[in-house]
NUNU-552868 format. One record per residue (C-alpha): x, z, y; residue number from 1; residue in three letters. Coordinates in steps of 0.02 Angstrom, whole numbers, always signed. Layout:
REM NUNU-552868
+--------+--------+--------+-----+------+
:      x :      z :      y : seq : type :
+--------+--------+--------+-----+------+
:      X :      Z :      Y : NUM :  ALA :
...
+--------+--------+--------+-----+------+
***
This chain:
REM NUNU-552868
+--------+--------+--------+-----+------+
:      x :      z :      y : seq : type :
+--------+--------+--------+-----+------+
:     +0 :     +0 :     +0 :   1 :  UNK :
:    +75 :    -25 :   +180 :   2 :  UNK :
:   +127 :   +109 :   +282 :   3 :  UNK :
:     +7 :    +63 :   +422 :   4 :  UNK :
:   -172 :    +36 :   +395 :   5 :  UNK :
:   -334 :     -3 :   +508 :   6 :  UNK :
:   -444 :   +147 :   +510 :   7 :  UNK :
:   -593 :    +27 :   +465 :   8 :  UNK :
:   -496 :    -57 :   +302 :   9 :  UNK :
:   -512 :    +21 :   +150 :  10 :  UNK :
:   -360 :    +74 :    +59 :  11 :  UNK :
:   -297 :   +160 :   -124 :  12 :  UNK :
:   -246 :   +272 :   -181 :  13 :  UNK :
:   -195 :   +368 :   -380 :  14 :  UNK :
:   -265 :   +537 :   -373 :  15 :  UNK :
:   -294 :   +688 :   -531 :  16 :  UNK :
:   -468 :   +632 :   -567 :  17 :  UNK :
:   -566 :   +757 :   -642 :  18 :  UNK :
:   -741 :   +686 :   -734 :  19 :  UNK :
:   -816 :   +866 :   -780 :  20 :  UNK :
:   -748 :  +1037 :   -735 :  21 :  UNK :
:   -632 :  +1100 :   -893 :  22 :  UNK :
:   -598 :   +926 :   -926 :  23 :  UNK :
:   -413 :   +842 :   -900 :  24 :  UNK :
:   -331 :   +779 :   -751 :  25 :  UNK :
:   -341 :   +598 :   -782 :  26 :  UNK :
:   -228 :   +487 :   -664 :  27 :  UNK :
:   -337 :   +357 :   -588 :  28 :  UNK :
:   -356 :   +237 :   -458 :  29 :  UNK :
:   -479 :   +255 :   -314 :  30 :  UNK :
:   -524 :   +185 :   -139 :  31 :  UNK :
:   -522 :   +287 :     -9 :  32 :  UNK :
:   -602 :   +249 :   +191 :  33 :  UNK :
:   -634 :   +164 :   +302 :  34 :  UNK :
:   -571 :   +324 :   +416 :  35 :  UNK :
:   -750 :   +421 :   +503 :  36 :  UNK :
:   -681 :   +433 :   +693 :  37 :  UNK :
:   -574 :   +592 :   +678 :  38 :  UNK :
:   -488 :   +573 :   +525 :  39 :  UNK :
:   -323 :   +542 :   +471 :  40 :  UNK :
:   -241 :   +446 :   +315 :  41 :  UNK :
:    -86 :   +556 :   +237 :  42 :  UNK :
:    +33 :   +482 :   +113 :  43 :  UNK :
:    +77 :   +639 :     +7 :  44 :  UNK :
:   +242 :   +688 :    -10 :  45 :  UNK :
:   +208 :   +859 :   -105 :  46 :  UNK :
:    +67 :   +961 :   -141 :  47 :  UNK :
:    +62 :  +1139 :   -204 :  48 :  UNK :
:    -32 :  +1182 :   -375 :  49 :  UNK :
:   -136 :  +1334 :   -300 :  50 :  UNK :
:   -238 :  +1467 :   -405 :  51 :  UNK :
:   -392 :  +1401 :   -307 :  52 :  UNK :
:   -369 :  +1246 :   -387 :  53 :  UNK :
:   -357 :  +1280 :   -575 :  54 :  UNK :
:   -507 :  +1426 :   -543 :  55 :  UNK :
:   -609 :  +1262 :   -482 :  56 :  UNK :
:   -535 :  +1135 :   -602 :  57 :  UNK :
:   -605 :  +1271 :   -726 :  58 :  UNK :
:   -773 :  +1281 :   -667 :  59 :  UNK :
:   -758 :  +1449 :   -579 :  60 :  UNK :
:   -811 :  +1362 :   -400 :  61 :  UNK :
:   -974 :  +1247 :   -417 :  62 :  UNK :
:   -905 :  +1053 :   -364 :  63 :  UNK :
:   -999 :   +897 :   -406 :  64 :  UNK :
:   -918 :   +763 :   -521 :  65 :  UNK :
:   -815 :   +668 :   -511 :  66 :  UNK :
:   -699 :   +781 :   -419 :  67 :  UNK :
:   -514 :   +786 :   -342 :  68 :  UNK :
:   -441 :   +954 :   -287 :  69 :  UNK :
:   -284 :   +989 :   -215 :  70 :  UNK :
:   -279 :  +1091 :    -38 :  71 :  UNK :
:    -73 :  +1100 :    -10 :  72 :  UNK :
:    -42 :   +949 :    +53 :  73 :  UNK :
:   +111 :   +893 :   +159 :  74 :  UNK :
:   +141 :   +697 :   +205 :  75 :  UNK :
:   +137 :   +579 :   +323 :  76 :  UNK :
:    +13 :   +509 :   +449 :  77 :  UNK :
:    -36 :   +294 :   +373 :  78 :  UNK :
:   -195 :   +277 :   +496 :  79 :  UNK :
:   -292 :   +359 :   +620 :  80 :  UNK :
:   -462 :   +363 :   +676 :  81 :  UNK :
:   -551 :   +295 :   +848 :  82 :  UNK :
:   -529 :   +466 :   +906 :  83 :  UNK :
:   -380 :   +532 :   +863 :  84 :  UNK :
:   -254 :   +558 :   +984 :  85 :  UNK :
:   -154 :   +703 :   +959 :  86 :  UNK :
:    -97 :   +636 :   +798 :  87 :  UNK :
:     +6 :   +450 :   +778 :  88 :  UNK :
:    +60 :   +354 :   +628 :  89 :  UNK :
:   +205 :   +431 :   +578 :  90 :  UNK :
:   +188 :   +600 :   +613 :  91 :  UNK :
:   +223 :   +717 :   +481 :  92 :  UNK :
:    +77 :   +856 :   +451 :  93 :  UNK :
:    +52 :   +984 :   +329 :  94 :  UNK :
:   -145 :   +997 :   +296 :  95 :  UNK :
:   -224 :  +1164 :   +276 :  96 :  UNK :
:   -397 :  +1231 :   +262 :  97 :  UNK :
:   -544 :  +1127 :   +385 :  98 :  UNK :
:   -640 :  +1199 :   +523 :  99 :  UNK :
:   -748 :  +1151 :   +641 : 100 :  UNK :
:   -632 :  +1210 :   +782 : 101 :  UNK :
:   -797 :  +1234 :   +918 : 102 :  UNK :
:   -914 :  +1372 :   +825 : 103 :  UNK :
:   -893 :  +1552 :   +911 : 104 :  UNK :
:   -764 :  +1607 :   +763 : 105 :  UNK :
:   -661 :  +1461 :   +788 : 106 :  UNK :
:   -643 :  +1464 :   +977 : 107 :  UNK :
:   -617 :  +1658 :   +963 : 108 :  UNK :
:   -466 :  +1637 :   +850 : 109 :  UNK :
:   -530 :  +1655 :   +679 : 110 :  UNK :
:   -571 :  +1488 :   +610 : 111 :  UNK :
:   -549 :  +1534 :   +425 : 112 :  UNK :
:   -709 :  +1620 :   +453 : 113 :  UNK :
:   -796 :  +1439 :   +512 : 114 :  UNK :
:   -991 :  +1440 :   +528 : 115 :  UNK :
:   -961 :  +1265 :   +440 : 116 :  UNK :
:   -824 :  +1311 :   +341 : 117 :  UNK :
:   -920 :  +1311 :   +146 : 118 :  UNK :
:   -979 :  +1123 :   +223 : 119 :  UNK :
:   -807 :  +1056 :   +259 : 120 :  UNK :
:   -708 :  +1137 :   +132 : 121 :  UNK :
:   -804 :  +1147 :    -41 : 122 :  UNK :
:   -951 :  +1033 :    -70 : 123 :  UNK :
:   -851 :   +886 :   -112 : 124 :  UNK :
:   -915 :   +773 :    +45 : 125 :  UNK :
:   -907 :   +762 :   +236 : 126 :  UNK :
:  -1048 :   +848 :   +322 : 127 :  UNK :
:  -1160 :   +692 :   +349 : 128 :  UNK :
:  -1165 :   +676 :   +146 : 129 :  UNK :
:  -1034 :   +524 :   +118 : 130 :  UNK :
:   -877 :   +526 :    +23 : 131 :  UNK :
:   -701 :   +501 :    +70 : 132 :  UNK :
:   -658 :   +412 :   -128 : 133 :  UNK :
:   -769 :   +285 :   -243 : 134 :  UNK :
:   -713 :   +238 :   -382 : 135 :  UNK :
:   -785 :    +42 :   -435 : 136 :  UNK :
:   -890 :    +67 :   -282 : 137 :  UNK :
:   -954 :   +242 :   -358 : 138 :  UNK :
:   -939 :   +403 :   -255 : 139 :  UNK :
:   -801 :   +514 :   -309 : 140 :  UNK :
:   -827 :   +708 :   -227 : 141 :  UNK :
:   -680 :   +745 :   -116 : 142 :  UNK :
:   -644 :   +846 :    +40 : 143 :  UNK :
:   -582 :   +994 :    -68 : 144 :  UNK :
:   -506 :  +1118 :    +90 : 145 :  UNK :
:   -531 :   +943 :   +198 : 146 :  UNK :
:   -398 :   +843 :   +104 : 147 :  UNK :
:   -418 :   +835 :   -100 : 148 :  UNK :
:   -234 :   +814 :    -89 : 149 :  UNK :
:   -195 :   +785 :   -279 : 150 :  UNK :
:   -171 :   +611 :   -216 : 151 :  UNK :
:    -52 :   +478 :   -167 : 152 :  UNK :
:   -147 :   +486 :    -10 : 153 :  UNK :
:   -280 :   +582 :    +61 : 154 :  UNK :
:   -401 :   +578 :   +185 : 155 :  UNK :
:   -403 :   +720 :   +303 : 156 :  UNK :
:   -482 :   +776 :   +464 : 157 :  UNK :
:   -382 :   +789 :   +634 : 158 :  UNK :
:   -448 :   +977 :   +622 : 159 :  UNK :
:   -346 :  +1022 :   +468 : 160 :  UNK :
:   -179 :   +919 :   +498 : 161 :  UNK :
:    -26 :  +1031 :   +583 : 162 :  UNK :
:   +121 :   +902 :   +655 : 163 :  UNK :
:   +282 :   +961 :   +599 : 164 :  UNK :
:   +428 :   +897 :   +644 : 165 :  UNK :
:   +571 :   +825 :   +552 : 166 :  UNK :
:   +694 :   +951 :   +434 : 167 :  UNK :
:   +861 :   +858 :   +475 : 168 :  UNK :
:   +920 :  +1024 :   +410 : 169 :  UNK :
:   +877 :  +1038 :   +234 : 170 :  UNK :
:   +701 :  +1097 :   +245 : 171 :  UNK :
:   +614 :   +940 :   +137 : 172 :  UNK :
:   +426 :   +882 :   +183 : 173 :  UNK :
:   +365 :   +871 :     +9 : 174 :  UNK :
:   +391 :  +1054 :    -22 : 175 :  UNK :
:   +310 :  +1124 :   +149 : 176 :  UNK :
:   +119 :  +1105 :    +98 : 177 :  UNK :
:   +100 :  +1275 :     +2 : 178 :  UNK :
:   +114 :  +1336 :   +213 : 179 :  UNK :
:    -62 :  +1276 :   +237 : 180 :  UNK :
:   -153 :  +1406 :    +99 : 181 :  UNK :
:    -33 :  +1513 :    -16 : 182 :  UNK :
:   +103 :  +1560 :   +104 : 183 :  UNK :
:    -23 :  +1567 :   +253 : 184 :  UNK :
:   -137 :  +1673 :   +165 : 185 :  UNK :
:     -3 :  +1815 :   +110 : 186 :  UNK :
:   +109 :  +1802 :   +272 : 187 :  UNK :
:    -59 :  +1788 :   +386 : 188 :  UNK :
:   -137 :  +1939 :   +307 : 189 :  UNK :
:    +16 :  +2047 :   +360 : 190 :  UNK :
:    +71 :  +1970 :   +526 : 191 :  UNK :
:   -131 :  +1946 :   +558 : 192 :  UNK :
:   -226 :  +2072 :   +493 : 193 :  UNK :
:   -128 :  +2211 :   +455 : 194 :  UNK :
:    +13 :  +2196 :   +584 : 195 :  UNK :
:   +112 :  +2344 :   +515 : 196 :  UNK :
:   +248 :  +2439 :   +620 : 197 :  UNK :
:   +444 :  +2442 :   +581 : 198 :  UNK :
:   +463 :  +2574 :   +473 : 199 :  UNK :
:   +281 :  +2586 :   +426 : 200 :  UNK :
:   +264 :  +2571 :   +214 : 201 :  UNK :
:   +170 :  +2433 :   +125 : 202 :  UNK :
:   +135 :  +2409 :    -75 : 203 :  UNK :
:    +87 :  +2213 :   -129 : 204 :  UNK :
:    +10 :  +2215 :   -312 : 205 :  UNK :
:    +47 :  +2065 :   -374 : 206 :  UNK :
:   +188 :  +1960 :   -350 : 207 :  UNK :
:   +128 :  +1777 :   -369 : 208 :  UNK :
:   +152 :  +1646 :   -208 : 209 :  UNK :
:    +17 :  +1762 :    -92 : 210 :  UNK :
:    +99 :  +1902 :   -141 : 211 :  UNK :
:   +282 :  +1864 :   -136 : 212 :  UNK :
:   +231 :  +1758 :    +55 : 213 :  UNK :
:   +156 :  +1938 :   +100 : 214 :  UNK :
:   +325 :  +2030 :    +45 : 215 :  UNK :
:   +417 :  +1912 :   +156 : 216 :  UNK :
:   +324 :  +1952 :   +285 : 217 :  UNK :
:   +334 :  +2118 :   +282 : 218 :  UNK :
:   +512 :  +2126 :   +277 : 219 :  UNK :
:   +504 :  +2009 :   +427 : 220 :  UNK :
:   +396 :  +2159 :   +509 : 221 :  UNK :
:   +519 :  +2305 :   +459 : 222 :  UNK :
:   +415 :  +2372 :   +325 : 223 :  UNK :
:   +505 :  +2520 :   +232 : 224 :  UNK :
:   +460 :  +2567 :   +106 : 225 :  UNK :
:   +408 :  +2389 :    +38 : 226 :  UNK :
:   +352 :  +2394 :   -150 : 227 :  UNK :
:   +300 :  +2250 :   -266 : 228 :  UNK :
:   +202 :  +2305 :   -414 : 229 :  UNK :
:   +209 :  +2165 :   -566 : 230 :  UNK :
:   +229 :  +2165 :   -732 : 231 :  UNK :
:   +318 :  +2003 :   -732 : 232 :  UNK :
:   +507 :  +2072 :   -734 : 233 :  UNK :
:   +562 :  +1909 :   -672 : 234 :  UNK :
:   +450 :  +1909 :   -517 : 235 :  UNK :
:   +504 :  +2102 :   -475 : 236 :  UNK :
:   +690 :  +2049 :   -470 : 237 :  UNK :
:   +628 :  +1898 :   -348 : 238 :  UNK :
:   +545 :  +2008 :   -244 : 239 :  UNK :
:   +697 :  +2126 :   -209 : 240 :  UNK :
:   +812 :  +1978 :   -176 : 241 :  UNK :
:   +671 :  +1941 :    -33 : 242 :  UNK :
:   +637 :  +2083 :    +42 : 243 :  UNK :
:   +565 :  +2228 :    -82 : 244 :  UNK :
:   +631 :  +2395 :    -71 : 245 :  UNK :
:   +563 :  +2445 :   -234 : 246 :  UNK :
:   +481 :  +2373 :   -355 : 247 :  UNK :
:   +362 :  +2438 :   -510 : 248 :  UNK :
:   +307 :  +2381 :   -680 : 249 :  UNK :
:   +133 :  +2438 :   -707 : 250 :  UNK :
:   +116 :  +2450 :   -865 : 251 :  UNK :
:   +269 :  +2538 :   -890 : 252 :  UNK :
:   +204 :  +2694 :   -771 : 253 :  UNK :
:    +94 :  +2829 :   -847 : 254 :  UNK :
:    +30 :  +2850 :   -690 : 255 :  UNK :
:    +42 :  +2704 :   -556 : 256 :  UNK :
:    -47 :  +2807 :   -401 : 257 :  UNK :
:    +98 :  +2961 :   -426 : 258 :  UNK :
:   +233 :  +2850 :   -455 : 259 :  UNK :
:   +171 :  +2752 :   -281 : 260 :  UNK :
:   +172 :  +2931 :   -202 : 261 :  UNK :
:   +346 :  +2974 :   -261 : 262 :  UNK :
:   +433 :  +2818 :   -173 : 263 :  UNK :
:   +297 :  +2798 :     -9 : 264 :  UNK :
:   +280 :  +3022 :    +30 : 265 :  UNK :
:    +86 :  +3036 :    +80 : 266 :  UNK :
:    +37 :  +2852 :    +38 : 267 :  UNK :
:    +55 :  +2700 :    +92 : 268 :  UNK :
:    +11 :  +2658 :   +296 : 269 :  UNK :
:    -43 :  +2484 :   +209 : 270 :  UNK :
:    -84 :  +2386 :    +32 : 271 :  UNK :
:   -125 :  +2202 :    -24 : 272 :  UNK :
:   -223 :  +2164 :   -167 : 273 :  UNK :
:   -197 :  +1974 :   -234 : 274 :  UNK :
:   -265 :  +2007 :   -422 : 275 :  UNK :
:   -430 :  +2048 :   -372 : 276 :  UNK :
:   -478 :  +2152 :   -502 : 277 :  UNK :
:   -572 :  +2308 :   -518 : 278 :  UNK :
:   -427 :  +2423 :   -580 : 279 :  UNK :
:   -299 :  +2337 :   -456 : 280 :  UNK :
:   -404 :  +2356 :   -312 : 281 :  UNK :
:   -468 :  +2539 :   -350 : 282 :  UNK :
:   -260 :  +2564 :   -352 : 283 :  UNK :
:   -241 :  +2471 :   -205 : 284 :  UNK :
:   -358 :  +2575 :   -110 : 285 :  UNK :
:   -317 :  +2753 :   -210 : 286 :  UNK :
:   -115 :  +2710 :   -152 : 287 :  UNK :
:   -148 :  +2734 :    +20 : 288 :  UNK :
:   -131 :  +2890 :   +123 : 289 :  UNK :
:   -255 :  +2941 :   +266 : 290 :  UNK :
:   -308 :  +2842 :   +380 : 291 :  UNK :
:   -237 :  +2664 :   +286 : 292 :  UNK :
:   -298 :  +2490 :   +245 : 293 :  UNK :
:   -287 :  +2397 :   +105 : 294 :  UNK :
:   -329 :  +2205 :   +110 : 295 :  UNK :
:   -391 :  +2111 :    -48 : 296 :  UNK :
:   -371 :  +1941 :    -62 : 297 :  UNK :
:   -380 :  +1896 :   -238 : 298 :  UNK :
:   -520 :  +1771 :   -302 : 299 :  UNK :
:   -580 :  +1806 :   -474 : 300 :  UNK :
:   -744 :  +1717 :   -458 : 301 :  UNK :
:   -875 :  +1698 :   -316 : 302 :  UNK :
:   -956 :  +1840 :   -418 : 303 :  UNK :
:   -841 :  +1992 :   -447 : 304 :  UNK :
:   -896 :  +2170 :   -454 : 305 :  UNK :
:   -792 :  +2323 :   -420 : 306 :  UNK :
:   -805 :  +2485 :   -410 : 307 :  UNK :
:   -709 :  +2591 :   -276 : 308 :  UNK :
:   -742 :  +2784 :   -244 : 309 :  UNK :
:   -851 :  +2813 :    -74 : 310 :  UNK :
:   -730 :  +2947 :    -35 : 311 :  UNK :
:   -577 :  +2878 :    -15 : 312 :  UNK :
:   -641 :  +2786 :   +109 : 313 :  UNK :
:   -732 :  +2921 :   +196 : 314 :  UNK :
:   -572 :  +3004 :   +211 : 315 :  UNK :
:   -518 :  +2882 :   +365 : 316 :  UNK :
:   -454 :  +2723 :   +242 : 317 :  UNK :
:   -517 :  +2537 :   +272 : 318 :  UNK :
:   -541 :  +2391 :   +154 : 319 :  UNK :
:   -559 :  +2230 :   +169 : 320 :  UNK :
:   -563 :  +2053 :   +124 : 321 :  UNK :
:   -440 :  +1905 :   +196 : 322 :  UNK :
:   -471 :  +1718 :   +178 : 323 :  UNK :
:   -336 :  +1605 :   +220 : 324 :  UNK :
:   -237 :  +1765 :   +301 : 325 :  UNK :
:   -365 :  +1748 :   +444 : 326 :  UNK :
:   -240 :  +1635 :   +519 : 327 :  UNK :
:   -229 :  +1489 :   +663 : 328 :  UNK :
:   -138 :  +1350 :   +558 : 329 :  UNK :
:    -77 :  +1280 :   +709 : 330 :  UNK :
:    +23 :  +1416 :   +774 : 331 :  UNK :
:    +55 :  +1516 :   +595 : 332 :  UNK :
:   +135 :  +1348 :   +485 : 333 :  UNK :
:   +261 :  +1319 :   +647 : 334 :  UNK :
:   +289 :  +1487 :   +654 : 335 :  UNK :
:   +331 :  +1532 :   +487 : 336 :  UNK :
:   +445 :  +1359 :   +467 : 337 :  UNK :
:   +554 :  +1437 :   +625 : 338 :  UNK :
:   +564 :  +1588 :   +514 : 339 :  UNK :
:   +616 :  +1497 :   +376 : 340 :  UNK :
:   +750 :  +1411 :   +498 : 341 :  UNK :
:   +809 :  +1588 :   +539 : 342 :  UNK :
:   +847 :  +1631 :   +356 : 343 :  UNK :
:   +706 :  +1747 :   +360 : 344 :  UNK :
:   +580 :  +1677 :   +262 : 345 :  UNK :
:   +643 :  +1592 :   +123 : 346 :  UNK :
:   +483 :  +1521 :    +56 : 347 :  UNK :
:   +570 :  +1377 :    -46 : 348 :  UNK :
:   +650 :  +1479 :   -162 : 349 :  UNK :
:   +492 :  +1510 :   -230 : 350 :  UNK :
:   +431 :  +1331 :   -259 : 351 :  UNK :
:   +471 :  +1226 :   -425 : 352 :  UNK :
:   +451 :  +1038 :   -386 : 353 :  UNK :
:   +345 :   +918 :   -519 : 354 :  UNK :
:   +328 :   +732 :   -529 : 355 :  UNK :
:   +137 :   +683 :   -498 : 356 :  UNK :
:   +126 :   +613 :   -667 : 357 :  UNK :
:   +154 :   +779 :   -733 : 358 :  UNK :
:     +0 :   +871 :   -667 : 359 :  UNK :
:    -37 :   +975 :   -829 : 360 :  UNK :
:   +116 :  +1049 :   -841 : 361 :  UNK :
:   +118 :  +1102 :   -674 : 362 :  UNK :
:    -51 :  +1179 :   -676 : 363 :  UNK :
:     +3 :  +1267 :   -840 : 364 :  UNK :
:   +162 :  +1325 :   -775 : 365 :  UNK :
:    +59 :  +1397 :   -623 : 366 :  UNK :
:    -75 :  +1462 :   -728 : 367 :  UNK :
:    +63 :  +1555 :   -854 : 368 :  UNK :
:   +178 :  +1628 :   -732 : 369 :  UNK :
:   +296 :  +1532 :   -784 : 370 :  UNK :
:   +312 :  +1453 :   -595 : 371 :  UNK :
:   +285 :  +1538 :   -450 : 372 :  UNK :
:   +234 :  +1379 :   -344 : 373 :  UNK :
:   +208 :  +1224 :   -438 : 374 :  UNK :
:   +217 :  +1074 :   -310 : 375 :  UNK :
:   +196 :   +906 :   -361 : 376 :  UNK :
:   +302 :   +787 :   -288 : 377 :  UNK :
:   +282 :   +592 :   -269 : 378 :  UNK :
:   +394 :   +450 :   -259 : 379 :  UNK :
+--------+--------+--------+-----+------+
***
């Protein structure tokens, strides 16, 4: 395909086609466009294999069929829409979640917590119904987080696209599109929502790409003590080399809540939950001392009871839930790049790269643990 298309041509693309949810990734060819007014056309250079994505490949999230996920996207700008004008062909962008960027959430700085965001991130369409893929002039649901990035190329809204510039200095495009969810989610939640102190203490339980991005951050703040709790040995000895003062294996405590008071005194000031379970989040909360907040931002399923004790948070502790680290794409990706530039946060150490063709094994190596970040790469 050539670099430079007319927004009102139609173009293709090979995307991870998925029939029926369960099913296999099947390579496949698709058209996508012509471009609505203020979108974009991306030719992927990498996109991260996020838990979102196998939890919807496996029918956890409700999507239409035929489907294409993917929501990590990093590439560079084919076409553009009548509209656009902040963005040019070749630009280089990292997509992240959609939003509508004019509902009272969005101009007050929250726009992970879009009136429209369910409409532009997860029904598998634009909001006026159409599709961004067919396949033999059938449509194909797309739009997953405003991009469906498990793709060649993707379509994607001028919303959702963050211009980067160029890494002359070793920091490669196809590995910066986990910054638009995974890394923005953990280092948003701490820089965003928790905004700890130097010298304030911090657990993270679970040490996957949220939670690992949320350990970086919190070194970045001057967190001490910072603990990572995970029974993956291999991920503990990660998380010390990037910023963890100590670390814990769960299941070899007899009691995880008084081995959490020995290292952090009276508690923790603050604790992240990315497992999302009942027993991890009842820790999460139990850890802290009084007042502290804990933030949970694991997704089991869209329904997951738990069970937390009424008086732990009568005694002066907060908890709450995080989407997308309630962060401003636009100023958090930059932001967290110049960090990386700094030495500070070294996010590519935790990414594995994947040829396209090789989608399985990087959503198995993702869903085993045997990869922190999966991203698949293309040539």
């Amino acid at each position: 395909m050539k670099q430079t298309l007319s927004a009102r041509r139609t173009a293709t693309a090979s995307v991870a086609l998925q029939h029926a949810p369960g099913g296999p990734f099947c390579l496949e060819t698709v058209e996508l466009g012509p471009l609505a007014a203020d979108e974009i056309l991306v030719r992927t250079a990498g996109v991260g294999v996020c838990h979102t994505d196998w939890t919807a490949a496996a029918g956890t999230v409700p999507l239409p069929t035929p489907f294409v996920l993917g929501h990590e996207g990093a590439g560079t700008v084919t076409a553009v829409g009548a509209q656009v004008s902040t963005l040019a062909v070749g630009d280089q962008v990292v997509l992240s979640f959609d939003a509508c960027r004019s509902c009272p959430q969005c101009t007050a700085g929250h726009p992970a917590y879009c009136v429209l965001s369910a409409a532009l991130n997860y029904t598998g369409t634009r909001p006026d119904g159409t599709t961004t893929i067919s396949l033999k002039g059938r449509p194909v649901h797309g739009s997953w987080f405003g991009q469906s990035s498990f793709a060649t190329h993707a379509v994607a809204s001028v919303r959702n696209a963050v211009k980067v510039p160029p890494g002359p200095d070793g920091l490669p495009l196809d590995i910066l599109g986990p910054l638009g969810c995974g890394l923005l989610t953990g280092a948003g939640t701490v820089f965003r929502v928790l905004r700890p102190s130097p010298g304030q203490s911090i657990v993270v339980f679970g040490l996957g790409t949220v939670g690992l991005s949320a350990v970086m951050a919190a070194a970045v703040a001057g967190c001490d003590p910072l603990v990572g709790v995970d029974p993956n040995p291999v991920r503990r000895h990660l998380a010390e080399a990037l910023g963890c003062t100590h670390t814990l294996d769960p299941a070899a405590s007899e009691d995880i809540g008084w081995s959490l008071a020995e290292i952090t005194g009276l508690g923790a000031d603050f604790t992240v939950d990315t497992v999302g379970s009942g027993t991890v989040v009842r820790q999460a909360l139990e850890a802290l001392r009084t007042p502290g907040s804990c933030a949970t931002l694991g997704l089991q399923s869209l329904e997951n009871d738990i069970t937390i004790d009424q008086g732990h948070l009568l005694m002066g502790r907060t908890l709450t839930g995080v989407i997308e680290g309630d962060a401003e794409p636009r100023v958090l990706i930059p932001h967290l790049i110049e960090l990386w530039h700094q030495g500070r946060f070294p996010f590519d150490r935790l990414v594995e790269r994947f040829p396209f063709q090789r989608v399985e094994d990087a959503v198995d190596a993702a869903r085993s643990g045997k990869v922190v970040k999966p991203v698949l790469v293309f040539d």
